[in-house]
C-alpha positions in Angstrom: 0.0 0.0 0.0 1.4 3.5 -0.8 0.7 6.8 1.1 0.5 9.5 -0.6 1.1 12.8 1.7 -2.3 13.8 0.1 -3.5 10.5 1.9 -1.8 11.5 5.5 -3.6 14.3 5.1 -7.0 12.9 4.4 -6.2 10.5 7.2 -5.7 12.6 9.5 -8.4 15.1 9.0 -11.1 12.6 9.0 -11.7 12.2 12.6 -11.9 15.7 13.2 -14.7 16.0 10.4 -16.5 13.1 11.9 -16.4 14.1 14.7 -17.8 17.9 14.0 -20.2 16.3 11.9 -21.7 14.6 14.7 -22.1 17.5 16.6 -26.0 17.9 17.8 -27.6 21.0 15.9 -28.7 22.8 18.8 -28.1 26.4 19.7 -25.8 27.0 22.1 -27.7 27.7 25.2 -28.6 31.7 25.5 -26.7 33.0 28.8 -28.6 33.1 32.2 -30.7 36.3 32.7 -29.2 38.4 35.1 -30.9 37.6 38.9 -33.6 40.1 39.6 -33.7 41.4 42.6 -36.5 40.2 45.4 -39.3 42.6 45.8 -39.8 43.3 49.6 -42.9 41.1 51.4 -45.7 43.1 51.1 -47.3 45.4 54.0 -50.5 46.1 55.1 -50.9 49.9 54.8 -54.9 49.9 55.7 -55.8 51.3 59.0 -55.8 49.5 61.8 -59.5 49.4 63.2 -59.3 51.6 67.2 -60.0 49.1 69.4 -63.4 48.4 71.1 -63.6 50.6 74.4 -64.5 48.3 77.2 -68.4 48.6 78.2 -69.0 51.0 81.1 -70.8 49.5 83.9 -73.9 51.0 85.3 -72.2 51.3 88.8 -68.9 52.2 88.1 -69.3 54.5 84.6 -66.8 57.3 85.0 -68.7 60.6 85.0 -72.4 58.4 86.2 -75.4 60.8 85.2 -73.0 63.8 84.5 -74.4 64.5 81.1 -72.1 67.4 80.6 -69.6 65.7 80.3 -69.5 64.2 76.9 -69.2 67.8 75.2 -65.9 67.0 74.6 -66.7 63.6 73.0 -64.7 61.2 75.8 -67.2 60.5 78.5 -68.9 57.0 80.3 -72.7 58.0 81.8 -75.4 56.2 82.8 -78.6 57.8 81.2 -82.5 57.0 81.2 -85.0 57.8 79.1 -85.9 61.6 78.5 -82.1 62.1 79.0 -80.4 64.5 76.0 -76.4 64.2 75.3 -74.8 67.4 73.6 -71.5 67.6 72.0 -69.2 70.2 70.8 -69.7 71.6 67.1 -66.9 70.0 65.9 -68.3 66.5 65.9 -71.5 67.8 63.6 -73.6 65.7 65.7 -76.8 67.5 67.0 -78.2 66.4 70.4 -79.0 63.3 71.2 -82.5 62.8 72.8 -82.5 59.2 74.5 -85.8 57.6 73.7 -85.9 54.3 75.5 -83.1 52.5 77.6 -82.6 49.5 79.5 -83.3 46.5 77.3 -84.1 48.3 73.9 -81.7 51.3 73.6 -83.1 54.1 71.1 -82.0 57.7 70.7 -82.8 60.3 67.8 -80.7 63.1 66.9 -83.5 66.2 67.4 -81.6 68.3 64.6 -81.8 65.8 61.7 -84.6 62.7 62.9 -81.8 60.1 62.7 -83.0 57.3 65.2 -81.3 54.5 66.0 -82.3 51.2 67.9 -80.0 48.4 69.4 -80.6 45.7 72.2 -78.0 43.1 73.7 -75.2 45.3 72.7 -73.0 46.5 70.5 -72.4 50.8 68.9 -74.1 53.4 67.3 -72.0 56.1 64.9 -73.3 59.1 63.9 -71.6 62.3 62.9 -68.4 62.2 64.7 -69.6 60.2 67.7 -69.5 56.4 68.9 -71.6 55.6 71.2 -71.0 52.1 72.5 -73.6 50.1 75.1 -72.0 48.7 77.8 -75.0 47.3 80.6 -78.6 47.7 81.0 -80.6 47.1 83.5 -84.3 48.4 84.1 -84.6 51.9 82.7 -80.8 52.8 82.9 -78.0 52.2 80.3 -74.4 52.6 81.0 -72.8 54.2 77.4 -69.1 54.7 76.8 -68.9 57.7 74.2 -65.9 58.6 72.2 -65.1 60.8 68.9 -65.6 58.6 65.7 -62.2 57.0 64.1 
């Protein structure tokens, strides 16, 4: 057998042909996005409900059958029916006339008609007032009154 140096050549090209012709025909792989940064956990930014004032009692409410003290919007009385709570103008509530208390609580706002009517419990809003029950007994209710959040 004679070699030609054509035939070296031939020789020795052919495994690296073969072996580039067997090559898969895939893309090379695109490089790896740069890392995004992690967006901080999310926050709550509504406002926190106040928390519920604790009931006044009818024997131990703070200012008892002072009405005049819930002008400034912060007062705990004991009131009865026929009673009337007045507040400062800022808290655009007119006065309160208290219609029934005792089981069924009702008052109306003399100014506007706006009655309200709760038993076992529980608030009434209006204008910039809350008015929350605390006990009842008889004809008296103890109330806990505060400005409106």
């Amino acid at each position: 057998m004679i070699v030609t140096s054509k035939g070296l050549y031939a020789t020795a090209l052919l495994p690296v042909l073969l072996l580039t012709a067997c090559g898969d025909d895939e893309s090379p792989a695109p490089p790896p996005a740069p890392a995004t940064p992690k967006a901080a956990p999310a926050t709550s930014t509504a406002p926190q409900p106040s928390p519920t004032p604790t009931p006044a009692s009818l024997d131990d409410a703070a200012d008892g059958r002072n009405l005049d003290a819930c002008r400034d919007g912060t007062c705990e009385v004991v009131v009865k029916r026929g009673d009337e709570l007045r507040f400062d103008k800022k808290f655009d509530t007119g006065p309160l006339l208290v219609l029934s208390a005792g089981e069924r609580f009702s008052i109306t706002n003399t100014t506007t008609g706006f009655t309200s009517s709760i038993s076992g419990g529980g608030n009434i809003q209006t204008g910039g007032i809350r008015i929350d029950l605390g006990e009842s007994k008889g004809d008296r209710t103890a109330l806990t009154i505060s400005p409106r959040s």
